[in-house]
N, C-alpha and C positions, 0 to 999 in steps of 0.2 A: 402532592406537589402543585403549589398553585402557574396556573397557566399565564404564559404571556399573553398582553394585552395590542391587540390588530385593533385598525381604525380603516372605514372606508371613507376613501377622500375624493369627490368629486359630484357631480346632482345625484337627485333619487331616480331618473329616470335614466338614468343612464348607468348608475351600478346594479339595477334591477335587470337593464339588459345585459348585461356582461356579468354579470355575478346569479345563474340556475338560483331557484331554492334549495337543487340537491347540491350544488355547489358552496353553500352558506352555512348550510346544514353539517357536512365536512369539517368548516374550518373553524365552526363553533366546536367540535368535538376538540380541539387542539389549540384555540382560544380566547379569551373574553373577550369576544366583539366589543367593542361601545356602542350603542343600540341605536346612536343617531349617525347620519352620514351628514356631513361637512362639504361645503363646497367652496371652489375658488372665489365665489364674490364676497362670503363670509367674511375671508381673509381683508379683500379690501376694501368692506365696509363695516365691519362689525369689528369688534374683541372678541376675538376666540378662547375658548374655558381653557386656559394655559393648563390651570390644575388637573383638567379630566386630559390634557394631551401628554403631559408630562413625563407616563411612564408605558406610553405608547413607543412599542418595540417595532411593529410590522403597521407599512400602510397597504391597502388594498387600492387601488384604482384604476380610470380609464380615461378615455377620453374626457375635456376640462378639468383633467389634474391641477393642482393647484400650482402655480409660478411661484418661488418662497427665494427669497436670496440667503445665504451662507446663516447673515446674522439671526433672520427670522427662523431658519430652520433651528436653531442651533438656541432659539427662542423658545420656539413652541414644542420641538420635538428633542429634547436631549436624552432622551434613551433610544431613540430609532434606530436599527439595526439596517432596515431594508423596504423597497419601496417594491411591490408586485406592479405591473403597469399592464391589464387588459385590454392593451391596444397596440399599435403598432410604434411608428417615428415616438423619441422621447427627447430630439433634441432642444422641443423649445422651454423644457424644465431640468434636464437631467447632471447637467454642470455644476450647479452649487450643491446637490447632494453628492454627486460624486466629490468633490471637495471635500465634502466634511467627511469622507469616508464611507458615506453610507451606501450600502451595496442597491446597484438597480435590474429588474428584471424584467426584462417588456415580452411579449406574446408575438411577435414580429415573426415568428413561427406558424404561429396558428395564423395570423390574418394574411403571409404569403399563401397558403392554400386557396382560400378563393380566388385570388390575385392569379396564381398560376393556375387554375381548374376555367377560369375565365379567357385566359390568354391562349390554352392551349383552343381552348374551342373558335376562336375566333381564328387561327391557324389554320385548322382543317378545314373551317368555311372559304377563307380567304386563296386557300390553294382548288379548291372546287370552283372559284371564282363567282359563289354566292354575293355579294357585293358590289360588283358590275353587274347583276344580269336582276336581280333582286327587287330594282325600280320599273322593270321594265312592266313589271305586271299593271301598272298602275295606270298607265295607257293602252293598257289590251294588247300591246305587242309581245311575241314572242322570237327567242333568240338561239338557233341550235346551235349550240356550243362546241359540238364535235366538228365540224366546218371549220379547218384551219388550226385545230388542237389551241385553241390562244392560252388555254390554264390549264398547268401543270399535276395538278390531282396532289393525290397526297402518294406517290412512291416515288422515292429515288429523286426528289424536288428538295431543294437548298431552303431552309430555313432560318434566318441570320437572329442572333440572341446578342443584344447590347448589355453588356453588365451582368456577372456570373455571381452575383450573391445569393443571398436563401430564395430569391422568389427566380431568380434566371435560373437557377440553378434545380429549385423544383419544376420551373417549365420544360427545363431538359431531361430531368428521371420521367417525365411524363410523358413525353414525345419518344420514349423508346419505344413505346409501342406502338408506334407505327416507323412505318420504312421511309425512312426522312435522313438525309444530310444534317448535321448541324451544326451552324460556323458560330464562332463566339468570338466579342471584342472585347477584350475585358486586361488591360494593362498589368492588373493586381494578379492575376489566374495565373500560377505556374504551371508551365508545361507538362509539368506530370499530374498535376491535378487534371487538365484539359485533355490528357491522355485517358484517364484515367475514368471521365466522364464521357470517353465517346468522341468528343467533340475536335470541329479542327480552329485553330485558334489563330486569327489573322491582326495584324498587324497595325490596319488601318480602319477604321470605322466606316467608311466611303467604299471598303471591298465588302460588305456586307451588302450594300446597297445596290450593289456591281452584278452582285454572283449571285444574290437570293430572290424568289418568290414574295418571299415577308422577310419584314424585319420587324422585332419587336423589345421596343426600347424597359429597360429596367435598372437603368441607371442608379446609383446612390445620389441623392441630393443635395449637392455642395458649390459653392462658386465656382471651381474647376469644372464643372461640367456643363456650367448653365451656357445657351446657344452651342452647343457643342453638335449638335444636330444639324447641319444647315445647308448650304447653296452647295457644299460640296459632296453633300450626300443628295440631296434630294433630285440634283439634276443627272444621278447613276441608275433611279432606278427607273427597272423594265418597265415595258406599255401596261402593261396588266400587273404591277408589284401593287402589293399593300401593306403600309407602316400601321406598328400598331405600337399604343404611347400607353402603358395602365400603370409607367414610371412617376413621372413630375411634368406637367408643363414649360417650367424653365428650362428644362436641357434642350427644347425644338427654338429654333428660329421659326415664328412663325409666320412671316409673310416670305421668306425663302419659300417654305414649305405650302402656301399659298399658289404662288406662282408655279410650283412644279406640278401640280394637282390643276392649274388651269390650262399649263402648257400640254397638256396628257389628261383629260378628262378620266380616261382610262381607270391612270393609277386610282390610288382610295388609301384616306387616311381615318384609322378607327382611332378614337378619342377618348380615352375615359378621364381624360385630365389636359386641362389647358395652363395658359397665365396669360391674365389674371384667371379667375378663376369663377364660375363660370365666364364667358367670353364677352367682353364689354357687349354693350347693346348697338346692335348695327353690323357686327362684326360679319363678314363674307362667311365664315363657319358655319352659320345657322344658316344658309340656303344653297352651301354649294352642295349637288348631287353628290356627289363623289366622297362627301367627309361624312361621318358616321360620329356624331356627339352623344356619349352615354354620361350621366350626370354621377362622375366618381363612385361606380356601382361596384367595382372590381373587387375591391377591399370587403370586408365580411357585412353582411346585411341580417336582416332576417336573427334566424334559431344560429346563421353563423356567429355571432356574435357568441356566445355562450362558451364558444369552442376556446377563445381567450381567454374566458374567466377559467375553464379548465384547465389549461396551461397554469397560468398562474398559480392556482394550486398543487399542481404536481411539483413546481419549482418552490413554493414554499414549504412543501412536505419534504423535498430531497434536502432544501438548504438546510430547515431543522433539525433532519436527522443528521444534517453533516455529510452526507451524497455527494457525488458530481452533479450540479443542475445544466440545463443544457444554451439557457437563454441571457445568460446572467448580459449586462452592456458594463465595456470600460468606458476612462476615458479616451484611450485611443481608439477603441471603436468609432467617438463619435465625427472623427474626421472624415471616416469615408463611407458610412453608414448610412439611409436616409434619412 
């Protein structure tokens, strides 16, 4: 039975990190690779081999997927079935193939694990009140912390969770192990889900800021949320709270969130994502004590990377066989999705 034809779409250096050798090795067993990999500039500077794409069924990709509108899909790929995506967000390509019918499947699974394995850790430091006390080293001062109990530790301490999708939602199976409150704001969460994960689920995004130690934003990405963060939450939280943002930059107001971090030197905001992105030049971000800028680290790095392209696989070995896959994207996912 001859094997359908997969095509990897995107640099060489970047399906080389997302796509193992034992991971290649696999999806050769099941189908004719095309032996060159294709990138987005190709498309918009070259003529791509129409004839070698033609009867291309499966793409493989990741990160700088290619952008293709309805007509060019429908140009270069008229037998495509489905597009594997080794990466996370696939809003800013995924519309005209979902139009033409073709199925999409992203990894937004595999790259929440780091997302959530990074957030929980920056939680437990943050209730130890590692973060205020952290700089002190640096001038030779020391600060006993039991003096006034000012942070909370990690038992029986409110942990507030913005947004209950794959990656808030993996920060919460991961916080049960340890003895944590956990409040969630998340409009979309039905109560028995929010039941049903432990959690208590509040009403207003400003009571998270009110009631918890940390908040930690994980918002979906959409105009309804962008500055949704702002003057009404940041002037709630305690002396000693810490926001933590490994969501989007858009959804903080950020000179609200300025002023509350200088009104309270105290607080502390961990950053693994601004807007713009990183933070114009001059910005108060790079030198106030109290904010903590990590450069979009959260999301997969390193051997993490791999763990996508294995995803990817698994879900094109289920769709093949006709399986439930478990990551497939609609298009109504893409409204509230990031």
């Amino acid at each position: 039975m001859k094997k359908p034809i997969g095509l990897f779409l995107g640099t060489q250096q970047g399906i080389d990190n997302a796509y193992s050798a034992e991971t290649k090795a696999e999806l050769n067993k099941h189908l004719s690779m095309i032996d060159e990999c294709f990138c987005n500039k190709q498309f918009e500077n070259e003529e791509p081999p129409k004839e070698k794409f033609r009867r291309v069924e499966y793409i493989f990709s990741t990160w700088n997927m290619a952008v293709l509108s309805e007509k060019k899909i429908e140009e270069y790929f008229p037998s495509l079935r489905a597009v594997f995506y080794a990466a996370g967000t696939v809003q800013y390509f995924a519309k005209p193939y979902l139009d033409r019918g073709i199925k999409i499947f992203s990894a937004w699974g595999a790259n929440a694990v780091p997302v959530a394995e990074t957030t929980v850790a920056q939680i437990i430091l943050a209730n130890k009140g590692y973060f205020q006390t952290v700089h002190r080293g640096e001038s030779g001062g020391w600060y006993q912390h039991d003096a006034g109990k000012p942070y909370s530790g990690n038992f029986n301490t409110n942990v507030g969770i913005i947004g209950a999708g794959m990656i808030g939602r993996l920060v919460i199976e991961m916080l049960k192990n340890y003895k944590l409150n956990v409040l969630v704001f998340d409009p979309f969460l039905p109560d028995e889900t929010a039941k049903s994960l432990g959690v208590e689920k509040v009403s207003r995004v400003t009571e998270l800021f009110e009631r918890c130690s940390v908040v930690s934003n994980h918002l979906a990405n959409n105009p309804q949320t962008e500055n949704m963060i702002d003057k009404a939450c940041f002037e709630k939280m305690g002396r000693n709270a810490v926001f933590i943002n490994t969501g989007r930059g858009k959804q903080v107001n950020e000179s609200d969130m300025i002023a509350a971090l200088k009104e309270c030197p105290e607080r502390v905001a961990l950053l693994d994502v601004t807007f713009p992105e990183p933070p114009e030049k001059g910005s108060e971000l790079y030198s106030m004590k109290n904010v903590f800028l990590s450069p979009h680290l959260a999301g997969s790095i390193g051997n993490e990377i791999q763990r996508m392209g294995e995803y990817m696989l698994s879900e094109f070995l289920a769709f093949e066989s006709g399986k439930p896959t478990k990551y497939e994207v609609t298009a109504g996912m893409l409204e509230t999705m990031a």
